[in-house]
N, C-alpha and C positions, 0 to 999 in steps of 0.2 A: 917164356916159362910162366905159367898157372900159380898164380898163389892163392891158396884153398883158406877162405875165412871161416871162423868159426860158427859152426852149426845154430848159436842163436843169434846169428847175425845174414844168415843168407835169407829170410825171410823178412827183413827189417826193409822198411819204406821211408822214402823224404817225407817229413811232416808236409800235409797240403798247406796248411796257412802259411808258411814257412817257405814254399817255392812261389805261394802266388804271390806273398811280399816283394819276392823278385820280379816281378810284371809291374805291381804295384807302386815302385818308383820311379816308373818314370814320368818327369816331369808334368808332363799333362794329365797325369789321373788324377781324379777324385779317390781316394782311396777310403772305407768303410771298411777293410778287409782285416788287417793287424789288430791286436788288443794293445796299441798303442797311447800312452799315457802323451796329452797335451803339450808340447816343448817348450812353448811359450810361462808356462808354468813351474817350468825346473827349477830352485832357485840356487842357479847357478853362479850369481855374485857372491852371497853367501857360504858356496861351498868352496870360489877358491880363495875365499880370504880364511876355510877353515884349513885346507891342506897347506897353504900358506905358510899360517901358526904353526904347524905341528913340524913342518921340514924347517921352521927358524927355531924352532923352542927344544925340539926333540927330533931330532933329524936319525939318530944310532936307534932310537927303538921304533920311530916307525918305517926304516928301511930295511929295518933285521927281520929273520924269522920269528915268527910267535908261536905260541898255543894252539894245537888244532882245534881246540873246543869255542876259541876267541879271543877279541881284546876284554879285559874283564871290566871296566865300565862298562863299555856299550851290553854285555850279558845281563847287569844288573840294569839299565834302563830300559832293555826287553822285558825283563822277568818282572818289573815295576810295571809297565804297560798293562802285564797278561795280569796281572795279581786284579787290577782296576777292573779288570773285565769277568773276575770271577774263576781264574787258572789259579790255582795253588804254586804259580812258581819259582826258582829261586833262581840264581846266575847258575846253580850247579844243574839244573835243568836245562838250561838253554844251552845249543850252540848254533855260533855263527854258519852259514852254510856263505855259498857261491850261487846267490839268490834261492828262491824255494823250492825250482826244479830241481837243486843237486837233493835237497831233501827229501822229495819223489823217490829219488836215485837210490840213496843211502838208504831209506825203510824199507825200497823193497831188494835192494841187496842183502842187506840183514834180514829179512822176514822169510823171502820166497825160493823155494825151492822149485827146478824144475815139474811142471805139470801141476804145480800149487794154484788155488782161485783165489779169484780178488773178484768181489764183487764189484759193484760202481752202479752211479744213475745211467739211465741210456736217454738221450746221446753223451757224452762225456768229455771232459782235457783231452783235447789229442795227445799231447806230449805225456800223459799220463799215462794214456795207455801205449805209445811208447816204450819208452821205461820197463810197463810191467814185462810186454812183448820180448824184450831185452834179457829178461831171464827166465824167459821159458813157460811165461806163467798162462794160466790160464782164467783169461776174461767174462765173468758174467753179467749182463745188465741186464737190470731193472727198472721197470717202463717210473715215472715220474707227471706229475700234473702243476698246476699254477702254484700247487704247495712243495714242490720238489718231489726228494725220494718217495713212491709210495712205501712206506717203512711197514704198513699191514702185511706185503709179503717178505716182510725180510725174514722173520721167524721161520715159513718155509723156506724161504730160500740156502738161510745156514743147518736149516738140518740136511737137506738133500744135498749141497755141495761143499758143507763143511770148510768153509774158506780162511785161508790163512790171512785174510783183512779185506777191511772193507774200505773203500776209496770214497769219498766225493767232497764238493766245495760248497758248502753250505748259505754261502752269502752270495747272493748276485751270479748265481752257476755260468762256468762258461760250458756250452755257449747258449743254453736258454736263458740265462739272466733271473729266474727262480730264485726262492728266498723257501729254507725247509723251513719249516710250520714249527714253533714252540712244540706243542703238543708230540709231532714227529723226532723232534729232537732227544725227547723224553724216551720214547718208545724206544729209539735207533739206541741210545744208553743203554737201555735196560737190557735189549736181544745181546748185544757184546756183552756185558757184563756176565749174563745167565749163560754165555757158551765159551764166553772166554777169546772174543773175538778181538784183535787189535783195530785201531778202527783209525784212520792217516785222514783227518780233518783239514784241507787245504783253503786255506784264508788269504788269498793276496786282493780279495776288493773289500773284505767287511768296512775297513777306513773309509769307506767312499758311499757310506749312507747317506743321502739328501733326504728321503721321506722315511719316516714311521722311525720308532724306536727299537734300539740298536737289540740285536736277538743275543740270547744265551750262547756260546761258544759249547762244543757237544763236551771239549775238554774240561771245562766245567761241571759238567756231567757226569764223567767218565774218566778221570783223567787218571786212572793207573793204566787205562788199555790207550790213551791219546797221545797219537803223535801230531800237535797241534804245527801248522806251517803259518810263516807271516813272511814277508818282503815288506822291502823299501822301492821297490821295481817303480809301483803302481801310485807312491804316495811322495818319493823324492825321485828320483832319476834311474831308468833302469840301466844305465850303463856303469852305475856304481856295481852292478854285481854281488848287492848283498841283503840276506832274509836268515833264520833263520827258522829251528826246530826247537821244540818243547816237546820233550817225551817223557816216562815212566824210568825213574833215575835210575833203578836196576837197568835198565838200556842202555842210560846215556853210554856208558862208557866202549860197549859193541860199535855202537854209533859212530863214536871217537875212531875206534880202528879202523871199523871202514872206511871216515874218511882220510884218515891217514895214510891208507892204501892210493884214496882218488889223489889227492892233491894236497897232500900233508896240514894244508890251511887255507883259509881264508885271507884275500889280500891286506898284506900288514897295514902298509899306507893307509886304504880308505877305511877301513876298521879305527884307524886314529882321527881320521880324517872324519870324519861321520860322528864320533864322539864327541868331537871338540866341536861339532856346528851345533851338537844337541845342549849342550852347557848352555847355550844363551839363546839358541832361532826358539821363535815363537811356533811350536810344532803345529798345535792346536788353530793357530791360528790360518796358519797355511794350508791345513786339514779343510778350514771352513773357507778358503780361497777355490780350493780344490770341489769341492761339491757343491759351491754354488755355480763354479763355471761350465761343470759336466750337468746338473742341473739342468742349466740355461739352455748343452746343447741335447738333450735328451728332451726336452720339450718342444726344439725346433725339430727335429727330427720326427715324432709325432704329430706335428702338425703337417706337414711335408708330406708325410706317409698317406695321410685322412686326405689331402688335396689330389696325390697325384696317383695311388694304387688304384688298379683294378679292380671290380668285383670278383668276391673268393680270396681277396688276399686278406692275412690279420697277422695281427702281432703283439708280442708283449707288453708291458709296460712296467718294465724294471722299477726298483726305487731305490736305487744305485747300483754303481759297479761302471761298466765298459760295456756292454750288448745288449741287441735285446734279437728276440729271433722272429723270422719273418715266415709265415707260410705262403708258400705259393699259391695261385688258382689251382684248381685240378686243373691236370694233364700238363704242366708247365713243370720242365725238370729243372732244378738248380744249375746242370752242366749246361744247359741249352742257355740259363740268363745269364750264367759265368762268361760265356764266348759272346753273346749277344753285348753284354751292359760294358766290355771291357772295349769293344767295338765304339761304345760312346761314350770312353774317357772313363769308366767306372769302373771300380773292382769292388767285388765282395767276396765272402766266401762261402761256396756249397755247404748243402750243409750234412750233405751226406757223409762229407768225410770225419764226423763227429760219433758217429754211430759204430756200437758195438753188434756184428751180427752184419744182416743184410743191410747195405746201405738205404736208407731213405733219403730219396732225391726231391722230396716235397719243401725244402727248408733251406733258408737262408741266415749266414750270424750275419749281424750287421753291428759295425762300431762307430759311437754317436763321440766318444771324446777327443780325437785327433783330430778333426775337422771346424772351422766358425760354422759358428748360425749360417752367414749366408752360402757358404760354401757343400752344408750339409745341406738348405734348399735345393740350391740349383744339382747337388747329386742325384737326390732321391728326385727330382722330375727327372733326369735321365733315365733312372732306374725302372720308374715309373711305364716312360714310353718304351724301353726296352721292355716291359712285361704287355702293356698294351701290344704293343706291335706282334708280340708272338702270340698275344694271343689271336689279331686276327689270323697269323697264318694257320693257329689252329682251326679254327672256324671253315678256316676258305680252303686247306688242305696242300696248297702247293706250298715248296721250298721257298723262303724266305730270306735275304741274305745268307744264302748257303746252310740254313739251320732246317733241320726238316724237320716240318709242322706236325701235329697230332702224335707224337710220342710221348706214350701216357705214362704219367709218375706212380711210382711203387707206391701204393695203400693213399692212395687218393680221398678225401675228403675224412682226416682224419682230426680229431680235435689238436689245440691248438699244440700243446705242450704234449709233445712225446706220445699222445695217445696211437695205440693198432701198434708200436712195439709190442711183442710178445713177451709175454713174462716168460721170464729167463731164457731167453735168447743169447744162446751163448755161442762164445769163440773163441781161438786165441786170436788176437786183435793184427788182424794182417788188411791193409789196405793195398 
């Protein structure tokens, strides 16, 4: 007997980053693939001498049920955070989520209505667009350059498709690693404000600045239309499963229902547990542990790149975050060096599967902070001769380890960042 899922779930896909993590563990890879935060870096002494504390000192309230909005310390050391950065916020602003994707989750449960738009940069969060897919919504992207969003078309953009929000991550974009522009930030303000546009600002790497100083938050900006996201994913351990949101306080409390619908709260324990390591760990200082070691390997990784890429190949140069993005030569598709580089212990990921609209197979994300120095060396030579190699088969025309040669890539010699997407290439987002 057939059991019939529901209509916005029969066109729903496995996240691709997400299935090639399962290729990506086994033992002998090199993995560049995951937006995986350093392990070596957790400070995991630290945190179990804090759940320690809280199961000897306070054992009945941090194994009872709580608050769906959160534990109310940790809300005010958020809202203490956001205030320092220029967010107007307060604990009653904030709530805890089940990391920042449930906060994806929850804005656009609350906001979107079947066949509603959400703008976004293109290429975009997979799991973002996700989410929107999830409920019906309808996807538009907007091509982006070394400054991010191009925000000059965003004005057209919301008058012709009127969109019930706008998406993107402003700091260190996944997956081009992009930083929007001051000035863009300004403008992106101002278009929501004049239409009245909600605007889901997702921040889980702005913490992980190593170069230049630290940009204006758009909720800063804007912050009766912001729903501002943060995590601990990316900056303490992502297996605590916790980040929260900062919204427009006439929301907060929609917000609350819904996620009292998902999962009534946030886990009690590490919500206690997470408080009481913030009373005394030196955040700040763990903060600058953290960017100078992703630093260290994002320079090796560029160095690596300039030694061992082909000509035709380029790439980013993030100034923090997790990625940075790689173009291919022309005629060299991302599927073909997915099967080729995996073949020599290497995983990455296409980067097609980032795009909104028709895929572009011209593009690689690559992740420089789960790997050493030396270990990101000797990946990216693999990488390297995995893209040498095909490209002689391109050249020389016959099969090549079973990959066949000269199969040309969609919008070939395109600039480096998002450029030959179409403005407003739209979809709903089905991979």
């Amino acid at each position: 007997m057939n059991i019939e899922t529901a209509r916005r779930m029969r066109g729903a896909v496995p996240s691709a980053v997400r299935e090639i993590l399962k290729v990506a563990e086994r033992p002998d890879v090199l993995s560049f693939a995951g937006g995986l935060p350093a392990p070596e870096l957790f400070p995991a002494l630290e945190l179990s001498e804090a759940y320690a504390s809280v199961l000897r000192d306070s054992p009945a309230a941090a194994l009872q049920y709580g608050i769906t909005e959160g534990f109310l310390p940790l809300r005010e050391w958020i809202a203490s955070r956001l205030r320092a950065q220029g967010i107007p916020a307060t604990a009653e602003s904030v709530m805890v989520v089940s990391g920042s994707q449930q906060g994806i989750d929850l804005v656009a449960r609350v906001l979107l209505d079947p066949g509603d738009t959400v703008l976004v940069e293109n290429p975009s969060y997979v799991a973002a667009l996700q989410a929107f897919a999830a409920y019906e919504a309808r996807v538009v992207g907007l091509p982006g350059d070394d400054d991010g969003l191009r925000t000059e078309l965003l004005e057209e953009a919301v008058r012709a498709h009127r969109p019930a929000l706008i998406y993107l991550v402003p700091e260190f974009q996944n997956p081009r690693g992009t930083t929007l522009a001051q000035d863009r930030r300004r403008e992106l303000a101002a278009v929501a404000a004049r239409h009245g546009v909600p605007v889901l600002e997702d921040d889980p790497y702005g913490a992980l600045r190593f170069r230049g100083a630290p940009s204006t938050p758009i909720a800063a900006l804007a912050d009766g239309l912001t729903f501002y996201l943060g995590t601990f994913s990316k900056t303490l351990a992502p297996g605590l499963r916790l980040g929260w949101i900062h919204g427009p306080k006439a929301l907060m409390r929609t917000l609350t229902i819904a996620k009292q619908a998902c999962d009534l709260q946030t886990a009690t324990l590490s919500q206690h547990a997470l408080a009481k390591l913030l009373e005394t760990f030196d955040y700040e200082a763990h903060l600058g542990r953290i960017r100078a070691e992703y630093r260290t390997r994002r320079e090796a990784m560029l160095r690596a790149l300039e030694h061992s890429m082909p000509a035709g190949t380029r790439w980013s140069r993030p100034d923090g975050g997790l990625f940075l993005w790689l173009e291919l030569p022309p005629g060299v598709r991302d599927d073909e060096v997915f099967r080729a580089a995996l073949a020599h212990s290497v995983a990455v990921v296409p980067g097609s599967g980032f795009f909104v609209g028709p895929p572009e197979h011209g593009y690689l994300r690559l992740n420089f902070s789960n790997q050493s120095a030396s270990n990101i060396a000797l990946g990216i030579a693999r990488l390297g001769q995995t893209l040498h190699t095909l490209g002689a088969a391109q050249a020389a025309g016959p099969r090549v380890d079973g990959i066949e040669a000269g199969a040309g890539a969609a919008g070939t010699g395109r600039a480096l960042h998002g450029g030959g997407v179409s403005f407003l290439s739209t979809t709903t987002f089905q991979r």
